[in-house]
C-alpha positions as CSV (number, residue, x, y, z in Angstrom):
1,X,34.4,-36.4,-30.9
2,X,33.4,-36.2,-34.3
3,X,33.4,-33.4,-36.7
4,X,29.0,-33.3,-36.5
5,X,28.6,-33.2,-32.9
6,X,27.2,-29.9,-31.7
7,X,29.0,-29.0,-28.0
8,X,26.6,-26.2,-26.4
9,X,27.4,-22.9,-27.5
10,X,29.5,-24.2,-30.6
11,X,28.2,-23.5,-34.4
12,X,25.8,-25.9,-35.2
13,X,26.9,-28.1,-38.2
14,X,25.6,-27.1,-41.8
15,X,22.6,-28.6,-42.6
16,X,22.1,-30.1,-45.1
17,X,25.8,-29.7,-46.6
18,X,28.0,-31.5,-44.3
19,X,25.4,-34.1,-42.7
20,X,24.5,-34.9,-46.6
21,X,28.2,-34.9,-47.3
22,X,28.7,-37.4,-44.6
23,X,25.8,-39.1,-45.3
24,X,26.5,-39.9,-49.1
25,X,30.1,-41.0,-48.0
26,X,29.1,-43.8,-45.8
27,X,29.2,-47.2,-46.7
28,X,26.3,-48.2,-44.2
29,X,23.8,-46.6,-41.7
30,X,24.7,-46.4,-38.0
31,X,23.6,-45.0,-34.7
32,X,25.4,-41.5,-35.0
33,X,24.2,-40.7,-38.6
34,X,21.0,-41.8,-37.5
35,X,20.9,-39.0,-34.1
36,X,22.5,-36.2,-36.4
37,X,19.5,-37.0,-39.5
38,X,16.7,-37.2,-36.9
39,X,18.3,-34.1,-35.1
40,X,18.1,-32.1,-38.8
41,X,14.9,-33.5,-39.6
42,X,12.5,-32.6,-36.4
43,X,14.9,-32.3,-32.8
44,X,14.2,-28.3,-31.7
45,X,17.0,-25.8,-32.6
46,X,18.7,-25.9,-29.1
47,X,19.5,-29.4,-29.3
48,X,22.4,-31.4,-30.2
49,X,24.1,-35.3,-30.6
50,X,26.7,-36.6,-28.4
51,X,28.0,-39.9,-27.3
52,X,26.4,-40.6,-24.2
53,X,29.5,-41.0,-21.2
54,X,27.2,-44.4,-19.8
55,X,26.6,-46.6,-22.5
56,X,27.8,-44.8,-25.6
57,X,24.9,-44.5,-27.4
58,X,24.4,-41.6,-29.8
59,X,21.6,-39.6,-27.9
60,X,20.1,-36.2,-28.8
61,X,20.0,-33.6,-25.5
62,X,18.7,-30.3,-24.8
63,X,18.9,-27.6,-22.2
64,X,22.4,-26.9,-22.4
65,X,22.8,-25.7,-18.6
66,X,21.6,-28.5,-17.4
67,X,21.3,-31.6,-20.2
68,X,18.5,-33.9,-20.6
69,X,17.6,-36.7,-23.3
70,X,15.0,-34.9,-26.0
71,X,12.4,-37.9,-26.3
72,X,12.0,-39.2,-30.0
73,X,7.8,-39.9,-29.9
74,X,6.3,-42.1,-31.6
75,X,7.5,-44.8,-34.2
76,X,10.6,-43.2,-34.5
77,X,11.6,-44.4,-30.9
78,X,14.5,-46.5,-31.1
79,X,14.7,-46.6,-34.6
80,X,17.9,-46.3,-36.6
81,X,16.7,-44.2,-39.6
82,X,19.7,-44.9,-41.6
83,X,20.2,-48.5,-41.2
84,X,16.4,-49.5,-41.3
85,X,14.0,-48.7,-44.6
86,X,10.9,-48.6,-42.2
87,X,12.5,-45.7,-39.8
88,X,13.7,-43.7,-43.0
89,X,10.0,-44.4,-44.1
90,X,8.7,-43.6,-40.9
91,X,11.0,-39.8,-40.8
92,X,9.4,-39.7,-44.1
93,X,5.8,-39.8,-43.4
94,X,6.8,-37.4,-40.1
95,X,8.1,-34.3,-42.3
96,X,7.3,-34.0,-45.1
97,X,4.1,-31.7,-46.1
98,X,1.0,-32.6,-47.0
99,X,-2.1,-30.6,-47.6
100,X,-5.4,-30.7,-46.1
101,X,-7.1,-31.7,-48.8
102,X,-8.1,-35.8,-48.8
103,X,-5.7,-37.8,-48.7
104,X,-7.4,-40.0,-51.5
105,X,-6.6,-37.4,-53.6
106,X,-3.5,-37.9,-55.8
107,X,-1.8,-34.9,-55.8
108,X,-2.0,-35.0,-51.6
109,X,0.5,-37.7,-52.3
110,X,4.3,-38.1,-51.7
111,X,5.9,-40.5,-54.5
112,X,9.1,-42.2,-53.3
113,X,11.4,-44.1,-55.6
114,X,14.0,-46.2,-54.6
115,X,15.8,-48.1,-57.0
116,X,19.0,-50.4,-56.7
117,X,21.5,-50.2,-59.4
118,X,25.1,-51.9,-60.0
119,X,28.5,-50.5,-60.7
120,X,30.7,-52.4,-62.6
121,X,34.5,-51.1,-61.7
122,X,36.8,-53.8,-61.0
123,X,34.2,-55.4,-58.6
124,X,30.1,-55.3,-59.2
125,X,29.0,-52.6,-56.3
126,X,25.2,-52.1,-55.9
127,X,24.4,-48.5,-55.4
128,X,21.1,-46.9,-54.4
129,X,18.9,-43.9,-55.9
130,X,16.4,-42.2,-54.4
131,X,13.7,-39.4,-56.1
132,X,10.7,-37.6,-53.4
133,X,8.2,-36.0,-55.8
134,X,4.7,-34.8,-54.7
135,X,1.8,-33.0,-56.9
136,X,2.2,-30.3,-54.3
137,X,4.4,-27.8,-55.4
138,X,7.2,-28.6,-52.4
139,X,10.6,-29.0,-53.9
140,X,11.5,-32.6,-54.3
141,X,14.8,-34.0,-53.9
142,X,16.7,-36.5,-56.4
143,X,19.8,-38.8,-54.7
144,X,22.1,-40.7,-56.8
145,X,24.2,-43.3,-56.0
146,X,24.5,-43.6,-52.6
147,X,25.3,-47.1,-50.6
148,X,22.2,-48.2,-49.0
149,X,18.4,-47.4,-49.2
150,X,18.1,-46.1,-45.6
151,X,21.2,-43.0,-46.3
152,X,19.5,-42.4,-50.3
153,X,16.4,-41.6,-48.6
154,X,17.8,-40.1,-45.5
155,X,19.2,-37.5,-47.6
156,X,16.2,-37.3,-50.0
157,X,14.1,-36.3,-47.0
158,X,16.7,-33.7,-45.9
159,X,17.3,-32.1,-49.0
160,X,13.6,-32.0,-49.7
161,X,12.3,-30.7,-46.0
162,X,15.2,-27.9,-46.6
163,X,14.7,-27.1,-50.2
164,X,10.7,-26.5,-49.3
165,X,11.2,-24.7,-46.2
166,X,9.5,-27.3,-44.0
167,X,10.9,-29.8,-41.3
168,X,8.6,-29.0,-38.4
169,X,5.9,-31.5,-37.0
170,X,3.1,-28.9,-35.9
171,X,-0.1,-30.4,-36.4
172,X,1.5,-34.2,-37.4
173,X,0.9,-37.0,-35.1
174,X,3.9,-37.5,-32.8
């Protein structure tokens, strides 16, 4: 078991401080990091990540008296959202706010800006930032080098959906 999963009745992990912590550690994406963010981003409260016993994939469940899969709708299904830029896209379009005014109008409109820069240590390392910013008045969220595009704006979306009180997916599109 890892430190992030959630056994029924146990304290759910601090969001976003240890999944961001975890998440600007890695070195790449994978299946767990990818239940835990989608779990923080828009699973229901009484929900939590766990290895499934048949196959071992990283599944999120609900009901704790008697678990079942919580289905991911939508273009989120089967997705990896930190190992593939389109699901992190995807998560991105799926939470964060927008306002009901046109969305031809520019300040309905979430800027994200990803941008690849290297390190030079003893070996050239390519590290990736990541700034959300919206003419909104929602809190944006600034990520700086972190290993891949999918984890800078995995953490961009998290700290940006928490820091503006939002996260849910009432009235989105599933």
């Amino acid at each position: 078991m890892t430190d992030l999963e959630r056994i029924p009745g146990s304290d759910e992990p601090s969001i976003p401080g240890e999944l961001v912590a975890r998440l600007e550690a890695a070195s790449v994406g994978s299946q767990e990091l990818s239940a835990h963010v989608v779990k923080a981003a828009i699973a229901p409260p009484d929900t939590w990540v766990e290895q499934s016993p048949f196959n071992g994939v990283w599944c999120i469940y609900e009901r704790p008296k008697k678990p079942r899969l919580w289905d991911v709708k939508g273009a989120l299904r089967g997705m990896s959202v930190t190992e593939s830029l389109d699901a992190a896209l995807a998560l991105a379009e799926r939470v964060l706010p927008s306002s009901p005014e046109p969305a031809d109008v520019p300040w309905n409109q979430w800027c994200i800006e990803l941008t690849m820069s290297p390190v030079w240590r003893r070996e050239v390392r390519l590290t990736w930032d990541c700034c959300l910013s919206n003419g909104l008045g929602f809190g944006g969220a600034t990520v700086k080098a972190v290993a891949t595009g999918p984890l800078a704006l995995c953490i961009a979306i998290l700290k940006a959906t928490t820091a503006s009180s939002v996260g849910t997916t009432e009235g989105r599109e599933p």
